[in-house]
C-alpha positions in Angstrom: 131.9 104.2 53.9 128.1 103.6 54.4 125.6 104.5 51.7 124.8 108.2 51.3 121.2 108.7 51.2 119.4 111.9 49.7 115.8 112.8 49.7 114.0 116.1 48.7 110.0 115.7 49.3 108.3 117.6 45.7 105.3 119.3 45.0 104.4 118.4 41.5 101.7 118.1 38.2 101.9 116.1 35.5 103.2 119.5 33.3 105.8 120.0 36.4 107.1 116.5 35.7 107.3 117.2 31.9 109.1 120.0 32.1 111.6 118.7 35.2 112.1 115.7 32.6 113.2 118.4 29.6 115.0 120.2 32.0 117.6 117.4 33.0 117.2 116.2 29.4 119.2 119.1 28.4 122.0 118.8 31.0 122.1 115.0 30.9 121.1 113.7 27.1 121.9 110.5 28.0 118.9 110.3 31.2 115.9 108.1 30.6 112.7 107.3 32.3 111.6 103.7 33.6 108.1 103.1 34.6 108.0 101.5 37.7 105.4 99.2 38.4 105.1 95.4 37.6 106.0 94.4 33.9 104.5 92.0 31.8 108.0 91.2 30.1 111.7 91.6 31.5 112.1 93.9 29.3 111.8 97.9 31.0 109.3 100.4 29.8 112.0 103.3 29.1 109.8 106.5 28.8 111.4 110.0 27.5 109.6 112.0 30.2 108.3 111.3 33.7 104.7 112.4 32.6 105.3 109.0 30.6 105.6 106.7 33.1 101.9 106.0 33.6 101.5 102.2 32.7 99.7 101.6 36.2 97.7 104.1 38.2 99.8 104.1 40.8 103.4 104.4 38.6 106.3 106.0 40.4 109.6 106.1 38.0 113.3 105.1 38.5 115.9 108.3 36.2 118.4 106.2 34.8 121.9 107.8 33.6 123.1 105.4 31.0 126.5 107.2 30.7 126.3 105.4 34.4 124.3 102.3 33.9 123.5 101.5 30.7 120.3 100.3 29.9 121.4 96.9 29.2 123.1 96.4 31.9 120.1 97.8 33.7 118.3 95.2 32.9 120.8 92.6 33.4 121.6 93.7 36.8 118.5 95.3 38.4 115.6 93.3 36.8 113.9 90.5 38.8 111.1 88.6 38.7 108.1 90.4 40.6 108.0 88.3 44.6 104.0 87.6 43.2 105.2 85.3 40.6 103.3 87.4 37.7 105.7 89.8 36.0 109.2 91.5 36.8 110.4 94.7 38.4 113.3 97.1 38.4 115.3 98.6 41.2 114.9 102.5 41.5 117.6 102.9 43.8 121.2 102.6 43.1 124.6 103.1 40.7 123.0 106.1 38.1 119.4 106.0 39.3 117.4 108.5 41.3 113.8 107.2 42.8 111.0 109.4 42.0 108.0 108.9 43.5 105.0 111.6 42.0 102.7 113.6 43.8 99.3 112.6 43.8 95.7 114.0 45.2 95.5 113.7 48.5 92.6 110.8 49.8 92.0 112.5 52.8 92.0 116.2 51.0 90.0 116.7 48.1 91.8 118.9 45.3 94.7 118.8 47.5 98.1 117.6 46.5 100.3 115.5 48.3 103.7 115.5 48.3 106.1 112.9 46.1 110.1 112.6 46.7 113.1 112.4 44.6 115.5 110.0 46.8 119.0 107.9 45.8 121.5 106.3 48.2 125.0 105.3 47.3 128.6 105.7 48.2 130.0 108.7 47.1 133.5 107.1 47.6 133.3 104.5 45.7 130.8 105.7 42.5 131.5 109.4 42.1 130.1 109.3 38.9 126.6 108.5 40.8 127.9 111.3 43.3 128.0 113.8 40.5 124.9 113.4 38.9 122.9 112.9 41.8 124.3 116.5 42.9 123.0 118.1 39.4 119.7 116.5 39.6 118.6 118.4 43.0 120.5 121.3 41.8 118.4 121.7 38.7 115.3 120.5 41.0 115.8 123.6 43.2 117.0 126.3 40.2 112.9 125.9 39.5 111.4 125.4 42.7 109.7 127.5 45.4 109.8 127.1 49.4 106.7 126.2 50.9 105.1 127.5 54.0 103.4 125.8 56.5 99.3 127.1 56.9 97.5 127.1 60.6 94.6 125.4 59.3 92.8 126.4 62.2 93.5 130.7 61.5 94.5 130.4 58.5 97.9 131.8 59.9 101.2 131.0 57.1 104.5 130.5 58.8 107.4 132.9 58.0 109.8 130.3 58.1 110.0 128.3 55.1 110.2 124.2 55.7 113.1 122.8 54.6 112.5 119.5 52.9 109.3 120.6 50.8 109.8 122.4 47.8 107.1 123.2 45.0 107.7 123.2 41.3 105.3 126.6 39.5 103.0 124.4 38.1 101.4 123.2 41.6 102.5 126.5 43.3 99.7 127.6 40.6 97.2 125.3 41.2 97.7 124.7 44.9 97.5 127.9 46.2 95.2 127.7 49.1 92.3 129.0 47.3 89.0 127.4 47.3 90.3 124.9 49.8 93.6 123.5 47.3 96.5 123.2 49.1 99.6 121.0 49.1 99.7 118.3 51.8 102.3 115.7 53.7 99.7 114.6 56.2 95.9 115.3 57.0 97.4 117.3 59.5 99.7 119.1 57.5 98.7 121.8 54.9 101.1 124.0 53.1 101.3 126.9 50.8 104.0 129.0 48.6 104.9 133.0 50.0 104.8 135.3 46.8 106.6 138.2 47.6 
């Protein structure tokens, strides 16, 4: 069977990411945080919370499940030396991991917020386990998030249909709320904001 491959495209701050992290920290004890960018040493920087994995400006993160992978056997199997011949990586991707990419300010948007993603592919057939927690992961993702709508930049018109790949952690819902020109972003042509009811 070919690789399954999910991807939900987030909205969220630093104090989203910290709280996302304690969140699945007290479903899955056993998850852990690895700062991806280019390592000095083969040995990963494990990090108890996403907000954490910061060693480089531009730091995504790889969520490990070590009842899945441990995290020797993490770095046995998924650390190699960096292509530039200074330093090592990890993969992100894979048998107990989830990518997560963060949101970040916008460079064509000032005090906008530009979307991140959450994203793993495997083979549900053949690593259930993977299957399992990659299916708790988005489900605890969505128990907190909020639908975003999609804003006529033009009128200033919001959508009533909700997209259905962006979702907003409270955190950036707060701070992005269209006022004084903040809104959350996929592309300079795409601007989006969350409904209250």
């Amino acid at each position: 069977m070919p690789n399954k491959t999910m991807t939900i495209e987030t909205f969220m701050t630093e104090n989203d990411e910290k709280n996302f992290s304690i969140l699945l920290k007290s479903e899955i004890p056993q998850i852990t945080f690895i700062d991806d960018f280019v390592w000095s040493t083969p040995s990963p920087p494990f990090h108890d919370t996403l907000s954490q994995c910061k060693g480089w400006a531009g730091s995504n993160a790889a969520i490990l499940n070590e009842m899945i992978l441990s995290s020797r056997d993490y770095k046995k199997t998924m650390v190699i030396p960096h292509q530039s011949g200074s330093g090592f990586i990890g993969g992100t991707i894979g048998k107990g991991l989830i990518q997560f990419h963060r949101s970040y300010e916008a460079g064509y948007a000032k005090n906008c917020l530009r979307n991140g993603r959450l994203a793993a592919s495997y083979d549900p057939e053949t690593d259930p386990e993977t299957d399992i927690f990659v299916k708790t992961v988005w489900r605890l993702f969505k128990k907190h998030a909020l639908k975003v709508h999609l804003v006529n930049m033009n009128n200033g018109q919001i959508h009533d249909k909700p997209e259905k790949r962006f979702f907003s952690w409270p955190d950036a819902v707060e701070k992005y709320d269209g006022k004084n020109g903040n809104y959350l972003t996929n592309t300079a042509m795409t601007y989006f904001i969350t409904r209250r009811n």
